[in-house]
Structures are given as C-alpha cells and as structure tokens.
Steps between C-alpha positions, in 0.01 A plus 500: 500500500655865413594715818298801538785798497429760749633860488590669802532860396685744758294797398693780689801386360373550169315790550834689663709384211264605212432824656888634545534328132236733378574817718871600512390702174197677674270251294219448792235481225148637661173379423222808387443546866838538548636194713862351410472164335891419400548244750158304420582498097804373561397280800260362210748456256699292726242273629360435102805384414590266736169378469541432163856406529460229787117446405346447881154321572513709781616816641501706803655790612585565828586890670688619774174691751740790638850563670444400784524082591622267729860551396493868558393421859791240547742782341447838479745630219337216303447641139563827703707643194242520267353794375089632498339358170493793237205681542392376110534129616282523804163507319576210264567262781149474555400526093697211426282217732253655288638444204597120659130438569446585190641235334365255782827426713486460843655851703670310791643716808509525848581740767827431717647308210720587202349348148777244511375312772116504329705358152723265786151366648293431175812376326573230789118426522444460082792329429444109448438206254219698312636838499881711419563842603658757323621787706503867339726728673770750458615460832768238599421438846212260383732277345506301827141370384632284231422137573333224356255620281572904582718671245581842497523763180702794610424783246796642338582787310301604228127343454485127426815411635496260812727261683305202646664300798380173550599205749711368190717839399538652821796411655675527181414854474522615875759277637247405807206373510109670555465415862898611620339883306374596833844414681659690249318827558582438881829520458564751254212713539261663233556863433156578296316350832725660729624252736881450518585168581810429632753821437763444280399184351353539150358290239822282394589430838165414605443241204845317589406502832183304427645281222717368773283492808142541333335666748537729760457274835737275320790801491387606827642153673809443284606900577789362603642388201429868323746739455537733817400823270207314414393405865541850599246621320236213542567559876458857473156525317337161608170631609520715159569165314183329690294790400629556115431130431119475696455866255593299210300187520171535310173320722331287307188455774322775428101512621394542121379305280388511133335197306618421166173493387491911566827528302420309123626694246172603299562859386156681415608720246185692507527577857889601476424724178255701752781546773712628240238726330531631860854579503556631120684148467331442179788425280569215743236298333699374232713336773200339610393351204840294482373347854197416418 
C-alpha cells in the first residue's frame, strides 16, 4: 500500500524568509486598502512549490503563538537579541492563517511553545507504517527530528532549491547523527537563539567532541581523559551547558493534536481564488491552476 506523505510546514519560518526576500528593496506590496502583503506572496510562492515539488497528501502548517514560552521562562536572554517585527510584517502574521485556511490546511499553534515543538509533536505522532513526513523548514535546529519516516527539507537559497536529510544521508552530511543535534547546541551554543553554550567551544570542537564520546553525559564521566583546556571550560559553564542543551531539545509531547483526516490535500480553487480576490493576489491564479 503507498504511504500517505505528510507535510509539516514551519509557517513562520517561511513567512520571515519571504518577507526580508521581498522587502530589503522597499517592495511591501499593499493591497487597495493599503495592508503590506510581501511576506504572504512570497510565503505562497514557497509553500506552492514545495507542494508541487514533494507532492503531499497532506499538509499542515504549524506557527509560533508569541515570544514568550516555556524556554524564555527557563532563560531569560533566550532569543533576547532579536529585534521588534517591522511594523509592515506585523499585520500579515495574522493574514497569512487566512490565507492557510484558505486552502484547507490545518493552522496548528499553541501558547508557551515555539512552532517546532507543534511540527516535533505531530511529526512523532504521524509518523508510522502508513504515513512519511516531510519537514519544511529553513531553520536547522529541527534537523534533530529526522528519524524513521521524518525527513527534513531545509530551504536554500533561491526558490526551489532544498536539501533533504533523511535517516540514510545524514551522518554523511553532518558528521553526527539527528539525536547527538541537541548535544551539539549544548555545547557550542546557538547565536540566532541566544544561548551560549559552553564559552570558547565552537562548532568543530563540539562535533569532535561528540564523534568521540557521543553525548554529553558520556564526556561528562570520561573528563578525565580531555585535555585540561578543555575541562576548564566545561567546569566553568556547567550549569550554562545543562541549560544550552534542555534550550535546544525540541518537545515532541505537545497537548495538540490534528487528525489527518483535517489535513488531505484537496485545494478548492474556487474558495482560494476568493481569498486572493481579497488581497489583489490575482495574478497568483495561474500558479494555482498548475496545482490543481
């Protein structure tokens, strides 16, 4: 029997990316009543063509519901270094699950939790003998997903262009494998989510580290037989390395759930045409005739 193949769309990740691809010229593009729409077009353009690249029997997208979650409580300066959304993105984060529902795919998000741990859940709770998951992301720290039957594209630059990690090509391409991801960001930190790690250990360090001990309770009981430059440091920022690495891992028991049955991939072309008539998207039609 064919596998259903599910689509696990990390909508903030692709609505961030296509609106700084669109707006670095000033290009917000406004609807008649004036509203920026650059991120959502683009957002669009993204999610049409992995769908027809990867062809999904279902999709669902799943958003990040605020700043504030349970990491920021654990760590304060978590994600601390980012900036205020620009004032033109802040009305289109709302547009866009509009646009979503639209096209009937589940908008999956909850409070307290980061949309990696809603894709983390669903993935974990889909994956089996009847269905695969496919992962869409621009954001590395999911990677740590990929398992039997969860693969990852990570979008690269320029539109259409993806790597996909699966169980099979993973090590070969990151030297570790999914699970030791997590361990990885404990050690050497992760500078777009603001948590440091250990100080002075960076990425190259960290991976030998693991290649040769594979995780971090494993290095923690042979310190002895690490260099005394490397000891030092552990020593000096354990409670930092606890931290960094409990930051990093991605929960995958989430209360959410979303049946398959919610998430078919049926676009009603009629219905989307009217949400685009909405938003002066009407040349996007022609893209939708390709899906249909």
């Amino acid at each position: 029997m064919k596998k259903n193949q599910v689509l696990l769309v990390d909508g903030m990740a692709l609505l961030f990316r296509g609106f700084f691809a669109t707006s670095f010229r000033g290009n917000f593009m406004l609807t008649s009543k004036g509203v920026p729409t650059n991120g959502i077009y683009q957002f669009l353009r993204y999610l049409l063509d992995a769908v027809d690249k990867f062809e999904p029997t279902h999709v669902v997208c799943c958003w990040d519901m605020g700043s504030k979650t349970f990491r920021t409580e654990m760590y304060a300066g978590y994600k601390a270094n980012r900036d205020e959304p620009p004032v033109e993105l802040v009305p289109q984060f709302d547009l866009v699950k509009e646009v979503v529902a639209a096209f009937d795919i589940p908008n999956i998000g909850l409070e307290s939790f980061e949309a990696d741990d809603c894709i983390g859940t669903l993935a974990r709770s889909y994956a089996n003998e009847e269905n695969d998951v496919l992962i869409l992301t621009g954001d590395q720290d999911i990677l740590q997903l990929v398992d039997d039957g969860i693969h990852v594209a990570i979008m690269r630059k320029g539109q259409g262009n993806y790597e996909v990690f699966t169980m099979d090509n993973f090590y070969d391409k990151k030297g570790i494998h999914p699970k030791q991801i997590i361990d990885l960001k404990g050690l050497m930190g992760d500078t777009s989510d603001n948590y440091p790690g250990v100080k002075g250990i960076g990425e190259k360090t960290a991976l030998k580290l693991l290649q040769e001990y594979e995780t971090i309770n494993q290095l923690l009981a042979n310190m002895d037989q690490l260099s005394k430059g490397i000891q030092t440091k552990i020593n000096n920022d354990l409670e930092m390395l606890h931290l960094s690495r409990e930051l990093a891992g991605i929960k995958c028991d989430v209360p959410i759930q979303c049946s398959l049955d919610e998430a078919i991939w049926n676009m009603n072309e009629t219905k989307v045409q009217e949400k685009f008539a909405e938003l002066d998207f009407g040349h996007m039609n022609k893209l939708l005739k390709v899906m249909a």
